[in-house]
Kinemage of the C-alpha trace (Angstrom):
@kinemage 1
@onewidth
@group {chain A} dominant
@subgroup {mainchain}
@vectorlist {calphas} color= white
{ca unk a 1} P 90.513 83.992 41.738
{ca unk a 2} L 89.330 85.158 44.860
{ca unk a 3} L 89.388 81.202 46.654
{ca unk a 4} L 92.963 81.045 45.629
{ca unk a 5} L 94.195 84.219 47.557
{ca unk a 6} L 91.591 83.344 50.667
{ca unk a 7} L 93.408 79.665 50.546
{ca unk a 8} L 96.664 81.140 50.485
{ca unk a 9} L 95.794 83.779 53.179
{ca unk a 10} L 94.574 81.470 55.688
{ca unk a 11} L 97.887 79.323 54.703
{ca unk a 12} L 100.011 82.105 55.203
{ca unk a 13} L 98.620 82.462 58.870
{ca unk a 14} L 98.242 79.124 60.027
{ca unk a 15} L 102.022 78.462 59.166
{ca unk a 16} L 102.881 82.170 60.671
{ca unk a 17} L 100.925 80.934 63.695
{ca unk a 18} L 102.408 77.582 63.945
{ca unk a 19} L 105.760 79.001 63.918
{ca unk a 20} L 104.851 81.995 66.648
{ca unk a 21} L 103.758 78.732 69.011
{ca unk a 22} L 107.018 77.080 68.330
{ca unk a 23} L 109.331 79.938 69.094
{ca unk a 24} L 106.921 80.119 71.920
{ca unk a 25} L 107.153 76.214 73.707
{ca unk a 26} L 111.463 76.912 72.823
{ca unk a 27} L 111.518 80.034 75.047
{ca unk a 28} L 109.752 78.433 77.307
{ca unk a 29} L 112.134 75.427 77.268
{ca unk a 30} L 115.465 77.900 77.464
{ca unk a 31} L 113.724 79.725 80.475
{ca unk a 32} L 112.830 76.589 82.304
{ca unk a 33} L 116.647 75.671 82.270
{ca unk a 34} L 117.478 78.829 82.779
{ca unk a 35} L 115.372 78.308 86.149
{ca unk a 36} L 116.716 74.747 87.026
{ca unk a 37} L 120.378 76.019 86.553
{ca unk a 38} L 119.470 78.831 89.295
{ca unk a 39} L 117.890 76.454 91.541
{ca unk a 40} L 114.508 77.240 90.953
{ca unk a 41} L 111.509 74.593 89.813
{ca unk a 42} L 111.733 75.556 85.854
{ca unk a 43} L 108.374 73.874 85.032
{ca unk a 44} L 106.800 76.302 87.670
{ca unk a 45} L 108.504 79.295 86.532
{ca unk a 46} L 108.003 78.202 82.851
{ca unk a 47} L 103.948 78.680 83.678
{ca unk a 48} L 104.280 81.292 85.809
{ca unk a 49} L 105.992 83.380 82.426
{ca unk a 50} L 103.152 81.415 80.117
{ca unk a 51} L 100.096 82.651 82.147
{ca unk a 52} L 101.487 86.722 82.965
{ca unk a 53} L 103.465 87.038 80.135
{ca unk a 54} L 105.094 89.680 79.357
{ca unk a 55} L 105.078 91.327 82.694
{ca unk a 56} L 106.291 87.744 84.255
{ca unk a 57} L 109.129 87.382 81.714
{ca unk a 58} L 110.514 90.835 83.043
{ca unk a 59} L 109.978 89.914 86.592
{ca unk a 60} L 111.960 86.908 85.665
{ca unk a 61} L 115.008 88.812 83.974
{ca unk a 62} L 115.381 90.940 86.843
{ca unk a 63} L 114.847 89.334 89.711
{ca unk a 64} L 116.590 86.237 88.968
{ca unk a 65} L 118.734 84.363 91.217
{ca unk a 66} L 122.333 83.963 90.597
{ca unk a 67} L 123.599 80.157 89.619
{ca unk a 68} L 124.281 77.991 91.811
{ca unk a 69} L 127.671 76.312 92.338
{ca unk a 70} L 127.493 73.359 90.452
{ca unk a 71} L 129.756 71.563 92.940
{ca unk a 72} L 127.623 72.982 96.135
{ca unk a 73} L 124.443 70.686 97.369
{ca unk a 74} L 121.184 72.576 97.795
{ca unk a 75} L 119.806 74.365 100.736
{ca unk a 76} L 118.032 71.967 103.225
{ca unk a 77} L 116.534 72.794 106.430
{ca unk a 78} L 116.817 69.436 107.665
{ca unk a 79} L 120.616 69.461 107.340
{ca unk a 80} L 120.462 72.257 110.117
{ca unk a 81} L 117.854 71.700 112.558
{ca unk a 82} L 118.167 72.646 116.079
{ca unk a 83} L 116.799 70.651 119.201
């Protein structure tokens, strides 16, 4: 009796786990385009969150940009240089 309720145990957490890493990669996902959408590299900010989480999650939500105009082209320097 004691195998059965080890087996289902270690089930029980593997699929809790599994699920914890899923909710995990789509969080990651949403906050990636929540970062492209602001005009910020999401991938970068995506690891940034992944590898200081959870103090760079709140860093994210309160210091992020605002959206950018989807009609407006991105800042670049090169479009005003000086001689």
């Amino acid at each position: 009796m004691g195998n059965l309720s080890d087996f289902l145990g270690i089930s029980l957490a593997i699929v809790l786990g599994c699920g914890l890493l899923c909710l995990l990669f789509l969080s990651l996902q949403m906050l990636a385009q929540d970062a492209k959408k602001r005009g910020k590299p999401g991938f970068l900010i995506a690891l940034l969150v992944l590898f200081t989480f959870p103090m760079g999650l709140l860093l994210w939500l309160l210091f992020r940009p605002e959206p950018g105009d989807p009609g407006q082209r991105p800042f670049r320097l090169t479009d005003h240089r000086t001689q």
